[in-house]
N, C-alpha and C positions, 0 to 999 in steps of 0.2 A: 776343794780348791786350795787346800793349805793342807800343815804340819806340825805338828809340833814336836818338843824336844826336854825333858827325855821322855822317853815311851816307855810303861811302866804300867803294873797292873793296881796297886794303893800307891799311894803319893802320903806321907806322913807332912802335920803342919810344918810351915815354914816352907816347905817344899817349891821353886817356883818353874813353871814351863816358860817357854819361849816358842813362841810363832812364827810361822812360815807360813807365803804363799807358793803355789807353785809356778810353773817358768810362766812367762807374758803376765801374771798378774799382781799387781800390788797394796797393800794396803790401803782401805777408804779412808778417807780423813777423820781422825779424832779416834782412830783403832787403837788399843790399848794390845801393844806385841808381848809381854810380858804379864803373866799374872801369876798368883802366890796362893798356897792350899793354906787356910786357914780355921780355927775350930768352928768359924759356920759355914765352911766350904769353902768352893772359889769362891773369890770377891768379884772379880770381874767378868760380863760377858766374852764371850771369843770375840776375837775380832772377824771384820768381814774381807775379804781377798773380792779386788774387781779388777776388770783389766785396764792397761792405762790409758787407752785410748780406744777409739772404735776406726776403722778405716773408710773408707768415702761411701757417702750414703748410696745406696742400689738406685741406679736410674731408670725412669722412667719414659718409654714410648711416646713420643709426642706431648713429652714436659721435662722440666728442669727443675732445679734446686738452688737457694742459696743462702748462705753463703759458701762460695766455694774456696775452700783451704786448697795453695797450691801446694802445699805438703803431702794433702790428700789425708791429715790424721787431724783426727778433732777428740776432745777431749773429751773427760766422759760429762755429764748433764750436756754439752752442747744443743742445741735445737736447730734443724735446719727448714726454710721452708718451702713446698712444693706450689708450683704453677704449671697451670698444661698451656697450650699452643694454641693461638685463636683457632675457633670453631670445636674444642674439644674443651670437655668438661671434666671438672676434677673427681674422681667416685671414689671416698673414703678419707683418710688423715689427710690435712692440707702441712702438718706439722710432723719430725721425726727427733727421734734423741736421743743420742747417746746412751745408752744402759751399762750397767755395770761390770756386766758380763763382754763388752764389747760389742754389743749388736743395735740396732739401730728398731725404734720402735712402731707399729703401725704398717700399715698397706695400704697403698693406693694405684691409682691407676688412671689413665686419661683419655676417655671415649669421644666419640666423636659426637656432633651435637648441629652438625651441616655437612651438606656433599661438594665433594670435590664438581671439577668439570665432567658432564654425563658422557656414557661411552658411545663413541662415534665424532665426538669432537675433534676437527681437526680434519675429519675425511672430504677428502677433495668436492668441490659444490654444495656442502652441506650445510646452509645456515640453521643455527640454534637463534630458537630467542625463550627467555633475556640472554644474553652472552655474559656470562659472569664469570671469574675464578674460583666459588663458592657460592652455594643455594644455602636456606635454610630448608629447618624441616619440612614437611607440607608444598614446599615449593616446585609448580610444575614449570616442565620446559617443552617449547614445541620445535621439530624437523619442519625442515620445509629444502627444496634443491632450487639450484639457479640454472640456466642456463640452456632449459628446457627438458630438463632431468627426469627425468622421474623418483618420487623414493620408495625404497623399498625396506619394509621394516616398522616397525610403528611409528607413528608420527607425534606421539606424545611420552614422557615419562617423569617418576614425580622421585623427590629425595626421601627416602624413608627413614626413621626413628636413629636407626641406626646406624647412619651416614652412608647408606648404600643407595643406591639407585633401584626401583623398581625394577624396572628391565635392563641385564645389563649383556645381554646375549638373547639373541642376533644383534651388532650393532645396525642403526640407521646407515644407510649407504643412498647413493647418488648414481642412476647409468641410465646411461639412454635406452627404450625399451617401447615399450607399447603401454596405451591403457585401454579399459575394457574394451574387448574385440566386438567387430559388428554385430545386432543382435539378430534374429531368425526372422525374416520378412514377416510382419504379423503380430510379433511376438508367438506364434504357433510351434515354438520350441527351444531349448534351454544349448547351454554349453557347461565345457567341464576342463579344467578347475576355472571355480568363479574367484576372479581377484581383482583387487583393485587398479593393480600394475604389474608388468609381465617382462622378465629379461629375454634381450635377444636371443634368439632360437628359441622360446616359448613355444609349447602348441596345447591348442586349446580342440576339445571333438564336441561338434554337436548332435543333437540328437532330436526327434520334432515330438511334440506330443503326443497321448495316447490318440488314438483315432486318425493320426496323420502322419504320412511319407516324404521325404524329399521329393522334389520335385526331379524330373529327369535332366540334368548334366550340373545340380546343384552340388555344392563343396561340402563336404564330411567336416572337415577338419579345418584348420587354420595357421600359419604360424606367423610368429612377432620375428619380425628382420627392420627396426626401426619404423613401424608400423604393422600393419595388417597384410598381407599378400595377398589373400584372395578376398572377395567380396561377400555379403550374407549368403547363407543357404536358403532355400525356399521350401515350407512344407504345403502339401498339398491333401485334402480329403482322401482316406484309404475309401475306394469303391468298388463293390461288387457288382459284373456281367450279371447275363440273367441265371437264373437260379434251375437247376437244374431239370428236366420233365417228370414226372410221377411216372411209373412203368403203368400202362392202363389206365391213363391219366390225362388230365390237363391244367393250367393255372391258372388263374387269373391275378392282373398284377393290380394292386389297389396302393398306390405311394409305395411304402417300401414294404409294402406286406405281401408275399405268396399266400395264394391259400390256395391248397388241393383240392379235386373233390376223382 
């Protein structure tokens, strides 16, 4: 980071060099530029070369620094100190400082420590509660629609460690729609897909249990157009006529048993 003068391979007593730094840097304080070859050597250490200033400290994502020089040039020992931005946490040096060399000392960085508003906020009929501009960790929030809505999407999510949201895709949404479509007269048979809320133009098929048939002019299917459009299916016992004659034979019928003979 220096020089000196003259360059020389022995140096006889009395001999003396002169120092140099080189370009951007200058002598530290109490540097001794000049020193003298004497019969128990040199007498003085070299001196040390630093640069004169350091330039504006490296900023930080969601923090600051101060003090802030509007020169933008701080000298060297200076210390500058770091703060982050409510709801974000400082992780590493909260202090930085000028070094010798011009650079500035330490790493930090400013994480998040609460969530922002969760996603879906803001979509038309959607109440959030609590309604905040900031959750803490651990803190749950619930959906809910106005206006005879339905919602579709989860109805709860919570802020994580990390200042993210649990779920942040699908957002919660608000439409008018149907909810669970009529069930199978009986309960004698299922529908598909089972959900708790259904957008217009949904369709839902049913199907009736094992051992049991729709009934004759009952509905297959279903669809949501702001409601239901057709009404439950009916299923009815699968039955079997009578059972066929033995060749050489006859039955007798005892409940649902044939027996040959």
């Amino acid at each position: 980071m220096g020089s000196y003068t003259p360059t020389q391979s022995t140096y006889t007593v009395g001999t003396q060099v002169t120092y140099s730094c080189n370009t951007g840097l200058v002598f530290a304080a109490g540097s001794i530029t000049m020193i003298t070859c004497t019969n128990n050597g040199w007498v003085n250490p070299a001196p040390t070369c630093q640069a004169a200033n350091c330039p504006s400290p490296p900023a930080i994502p969601n923090g600051a620094f101060a003090p802030i020089q509007t020169s933008g040039i701080y000298s060297i020992g200076s210390v500058v100190s770091y703060v982050c931005m409510p709801t974000f946490l400082l992780i590493g040096s909260a202090s930085s400082t000028c070094l010798p060399l011009g650079t500035w000392s330490g790493t930090r960085n400013c994480t998040a420590t609460a969530c922002g508003i969760p996603p879906g906020s803001g979509t038309p009929g959607l109440v959030v509660s609590p309604t905040k501009t900031s959750y803490v960790i651990g803190e749950r929030v619930t959906f809910s629609c106005t206006g005879g809505n339905l919602l579709f999407g989860s109805s709860t999510n919570m802020c994580l460690m990390s200042g993210q949201w649990l779920i942040n895709s699908p957002v919660p949404t608000c439409n008018l729609g149907c909810t669970a479509p009529p069930a199978v007269v009986g309960n004698l048979g299922t529908f598909t897909p089972m959900q708790t809320a259904y957008f217009n133009g949904a369709r839902v098929t049913y199907s009736c249990n094992f051992g049991y048939k729709f009934a004759v002019g009952s509905n297959t299917d279903n669809l949501c157009d702001g409601g239901w459009v057709k009404s439950a299916p009916t299923c009815v016992p699968v039955t079997c006529g009578h059972p066929p004659r033995p060749t050489n034979g006859d039955f007798f019928n005892f409940v649902a048993t044939g027996i040959y003979s």
